[in-house]
C-alpha positions as CSV (number, residue, x, y, z in Angstrom):
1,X,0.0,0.0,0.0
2,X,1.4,3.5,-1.5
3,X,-1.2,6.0,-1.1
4,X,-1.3,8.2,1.6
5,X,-4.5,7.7,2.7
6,X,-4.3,4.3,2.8
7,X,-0.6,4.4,4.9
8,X,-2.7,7.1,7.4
9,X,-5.1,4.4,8.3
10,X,-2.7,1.4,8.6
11,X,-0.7,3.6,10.8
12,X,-2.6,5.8,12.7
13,X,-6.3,5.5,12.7
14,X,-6.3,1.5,12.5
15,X,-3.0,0.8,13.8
16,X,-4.2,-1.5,16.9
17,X,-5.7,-4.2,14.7
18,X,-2.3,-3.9,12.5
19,X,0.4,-6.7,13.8
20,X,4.4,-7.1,12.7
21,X,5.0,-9.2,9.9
22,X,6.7,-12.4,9.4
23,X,10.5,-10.7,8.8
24,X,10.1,-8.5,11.9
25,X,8.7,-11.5,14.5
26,X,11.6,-13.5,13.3
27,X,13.9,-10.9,14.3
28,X,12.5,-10.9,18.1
29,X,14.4,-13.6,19.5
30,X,17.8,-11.4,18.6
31,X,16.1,-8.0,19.6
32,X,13.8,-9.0,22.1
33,X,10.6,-6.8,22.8
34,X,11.9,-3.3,21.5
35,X,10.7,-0.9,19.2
36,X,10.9,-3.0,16.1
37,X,9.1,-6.1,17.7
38,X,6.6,-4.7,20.2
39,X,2.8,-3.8,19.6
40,X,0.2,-2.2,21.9
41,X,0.2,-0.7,25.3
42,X,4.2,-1.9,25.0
43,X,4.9,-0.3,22.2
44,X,3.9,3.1,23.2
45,X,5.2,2.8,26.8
46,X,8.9,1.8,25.5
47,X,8.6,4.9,22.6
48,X,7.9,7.4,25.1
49,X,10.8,6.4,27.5
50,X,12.7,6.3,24.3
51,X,11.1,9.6,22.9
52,X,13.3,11.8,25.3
53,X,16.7,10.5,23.5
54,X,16.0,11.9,20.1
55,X,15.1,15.3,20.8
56,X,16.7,17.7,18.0
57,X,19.1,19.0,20.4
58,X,20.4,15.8,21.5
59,X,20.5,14.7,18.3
60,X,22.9,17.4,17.3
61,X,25.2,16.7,20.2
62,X,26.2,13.8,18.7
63,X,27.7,16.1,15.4
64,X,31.4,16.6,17.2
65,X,31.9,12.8,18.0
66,X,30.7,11.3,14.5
67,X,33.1,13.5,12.9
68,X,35.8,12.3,15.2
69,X,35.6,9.1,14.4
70,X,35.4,9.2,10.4
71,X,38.4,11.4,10.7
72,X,40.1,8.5,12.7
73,X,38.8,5.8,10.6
74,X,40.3,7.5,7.4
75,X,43.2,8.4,8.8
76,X,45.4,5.5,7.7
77,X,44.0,6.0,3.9
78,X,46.5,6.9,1.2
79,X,45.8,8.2,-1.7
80,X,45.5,6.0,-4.6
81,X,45.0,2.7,-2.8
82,X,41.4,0.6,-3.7
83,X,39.2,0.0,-0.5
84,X,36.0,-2.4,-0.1
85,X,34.0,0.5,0.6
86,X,30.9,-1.6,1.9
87,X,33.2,-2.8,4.6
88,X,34.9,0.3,5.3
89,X,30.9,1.8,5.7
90,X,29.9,-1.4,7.5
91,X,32.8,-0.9,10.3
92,X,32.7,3.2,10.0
93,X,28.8,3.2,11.1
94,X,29.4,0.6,13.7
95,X,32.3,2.3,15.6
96,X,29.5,5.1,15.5
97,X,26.7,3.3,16.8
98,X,28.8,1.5,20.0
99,X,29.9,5.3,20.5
100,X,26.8,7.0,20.5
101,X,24.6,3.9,21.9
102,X,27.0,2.7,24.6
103,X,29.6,5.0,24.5
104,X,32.4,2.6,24.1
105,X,35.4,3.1,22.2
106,X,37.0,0.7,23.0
107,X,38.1,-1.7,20.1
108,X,37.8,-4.9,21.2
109,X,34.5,-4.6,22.1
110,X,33.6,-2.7,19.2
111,X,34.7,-5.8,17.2
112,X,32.9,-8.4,19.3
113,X,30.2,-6.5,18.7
114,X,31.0,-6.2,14.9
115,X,31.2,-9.9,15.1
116,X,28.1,-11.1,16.7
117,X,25.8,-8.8,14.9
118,X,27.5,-10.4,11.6
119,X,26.4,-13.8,12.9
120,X,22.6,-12.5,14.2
121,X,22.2,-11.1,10.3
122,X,23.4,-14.9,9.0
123,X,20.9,-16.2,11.1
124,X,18.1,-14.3,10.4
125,X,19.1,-14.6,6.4
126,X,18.4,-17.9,6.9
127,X,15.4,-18.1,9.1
128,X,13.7,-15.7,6.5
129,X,14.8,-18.1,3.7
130,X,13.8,-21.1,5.2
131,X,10.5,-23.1,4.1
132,X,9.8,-25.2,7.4
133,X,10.4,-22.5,10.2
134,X,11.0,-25.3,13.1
135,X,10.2,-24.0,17.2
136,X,13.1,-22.4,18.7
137,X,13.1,-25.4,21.6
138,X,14.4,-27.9,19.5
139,X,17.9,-28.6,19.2
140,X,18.1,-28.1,15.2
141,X,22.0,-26.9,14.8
142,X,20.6,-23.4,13.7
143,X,18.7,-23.0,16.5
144,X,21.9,-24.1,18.9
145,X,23.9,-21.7,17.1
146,X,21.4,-19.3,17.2
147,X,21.7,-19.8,21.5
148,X,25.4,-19.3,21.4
149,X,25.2,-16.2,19.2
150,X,22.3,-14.8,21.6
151,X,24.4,-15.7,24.9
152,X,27.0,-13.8,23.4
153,X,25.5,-11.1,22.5
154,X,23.4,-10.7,25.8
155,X,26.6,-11.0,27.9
156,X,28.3,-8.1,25.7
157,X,25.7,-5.8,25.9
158,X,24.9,-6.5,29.7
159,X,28.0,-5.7,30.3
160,X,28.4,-2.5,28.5
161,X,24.5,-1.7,30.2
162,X,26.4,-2.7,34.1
163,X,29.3,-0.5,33.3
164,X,27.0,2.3,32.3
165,X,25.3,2.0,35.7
166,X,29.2,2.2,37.2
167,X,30.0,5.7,35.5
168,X,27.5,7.5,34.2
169,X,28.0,10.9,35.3
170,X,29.1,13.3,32.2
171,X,28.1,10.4,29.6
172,X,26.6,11.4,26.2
173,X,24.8,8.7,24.6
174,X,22.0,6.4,24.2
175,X,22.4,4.3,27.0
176,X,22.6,7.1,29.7
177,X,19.9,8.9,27.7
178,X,17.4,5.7,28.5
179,X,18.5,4.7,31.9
180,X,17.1,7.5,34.1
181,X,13.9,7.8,31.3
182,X,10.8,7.5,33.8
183,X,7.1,6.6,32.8
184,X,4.0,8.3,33.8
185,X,3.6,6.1,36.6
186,X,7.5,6.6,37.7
187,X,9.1,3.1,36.6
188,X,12.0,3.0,34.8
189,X,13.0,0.5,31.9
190,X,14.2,-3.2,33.1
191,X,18.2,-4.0,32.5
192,X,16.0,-6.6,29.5
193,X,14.2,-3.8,28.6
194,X,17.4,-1.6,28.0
195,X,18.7,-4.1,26.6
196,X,16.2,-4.8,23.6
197,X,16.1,-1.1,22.8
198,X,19.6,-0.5,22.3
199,X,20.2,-4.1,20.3
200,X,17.4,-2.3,18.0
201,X,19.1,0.9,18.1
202,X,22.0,-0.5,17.2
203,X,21.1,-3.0,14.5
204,X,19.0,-0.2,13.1
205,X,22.0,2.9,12.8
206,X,24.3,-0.3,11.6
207,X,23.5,-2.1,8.4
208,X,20.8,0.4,7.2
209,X,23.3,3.7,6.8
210,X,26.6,1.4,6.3
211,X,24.1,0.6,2.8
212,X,22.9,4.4,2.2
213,X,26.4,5.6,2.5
214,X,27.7,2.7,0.0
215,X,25.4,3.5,-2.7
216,X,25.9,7.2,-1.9
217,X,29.8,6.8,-2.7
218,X,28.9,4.6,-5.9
219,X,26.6,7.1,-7.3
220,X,29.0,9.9,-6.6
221,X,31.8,7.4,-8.9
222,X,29.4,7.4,-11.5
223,X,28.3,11.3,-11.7
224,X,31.9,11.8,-11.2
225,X,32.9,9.7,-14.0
226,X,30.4,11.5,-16.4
């Protein structure tokens, strides 16, 4: 459906009899209940804890550190040398998203990160292609790898969410954005519920701009080359 009208009523005036589809209830075991995967009185509980994080200003103050780290990531470029440029985008927006999500820097766990998300997207290639789509309880070797991939991604992230806990005074991103977020009723989000949203934060500012800014360099080749 393309027509305006017709995206107003999905989305607005009929949106509680609309569910997720297939692609995006296959991605809740890797991103949990968050934005992408809820519906309902959840949905609009975790999006205004979340709304608070993406005010325009806050937004902004992001600006100074993405710069900083495309000027380090290029730094080593010559000129004259041939680069993948998908993987230089694909490791480019991920340094950004641990920086502005969790506010690490720090390599290794940038590339563990890298790592696991790489095997989450195999995964999920392949539960999307798959005919039979088998329950997650039995012990198919997708489905055990698909354990291991989750336990270690739930121990890196939980770890980066326990050391935000430790030190968050004078922090700038995500994480220390949604921890003190409070709800009408003056409840916070869980350490789980933390943890979905920035998983789906994360997957979301990854893969999706690594792509834009790929096909943005290849057209500028092209228009260049004209």
């Amino acid at each position: 459906m393309n027509h305006p009208d017709l995206i107003e009523n999905i989305l607005s005036r009929n949106n509680r009899n609309c569910r997720r589809n297939f692609a995006h209830r296959l991605l809740e075991p890797f991103l949990g209940k968050g934005l992408v995967t809820s519906d309902g009185d959840f949905w609009l509980r975790q999006r205004r804890l979340a709304q608070s994080a993406f005010s325009r200003e806050r937004i902004a103050s992001y600006a100074g550190e993405i710069v900083e780290c495309c000027q380090q990531h290029i730094a080593g470029w010559k000129p004259g040398e041939s680069r993948n440029l998908l993987e230089e985008m694909m490791s480019l927006t991920l340094k950004i998203a641990c920086r502005t999500v969790f506010g690490t820097t720090t390599p290794g766990e940038t590339n563990d990160l890298g790592q696991t998300f790489a095997n989450v997207q195999v995964l999920f290639q392949q539960g999307f292609q798959s005919f039979l789509q088998l329950p997650s309880w039995i012990p198919t070797p997708r489905n055990l790898q698909r354990r291991r991939t989750m336990r270690d991604l739930d121990a890196i992230v939980m770890r980066l969410i326990q050391q935000g806990r430790n030190s968050n005074a004078g922090r700038n991103d995500l994480l220390s954005r949604l921890m003190p977020a409070r709800d009408d009723d003056g409840t916070r989000m869980t350490d789980r519920q933390l943890r979905d949203e920035l998983i789906t934060f994360l997957m979301a500012g990854h893969e999706t701009t690594s792509l834009a800014l790929f096909w943005f360099w290849y057209l500028l080749s092209q228009a260049s080359a004209c």
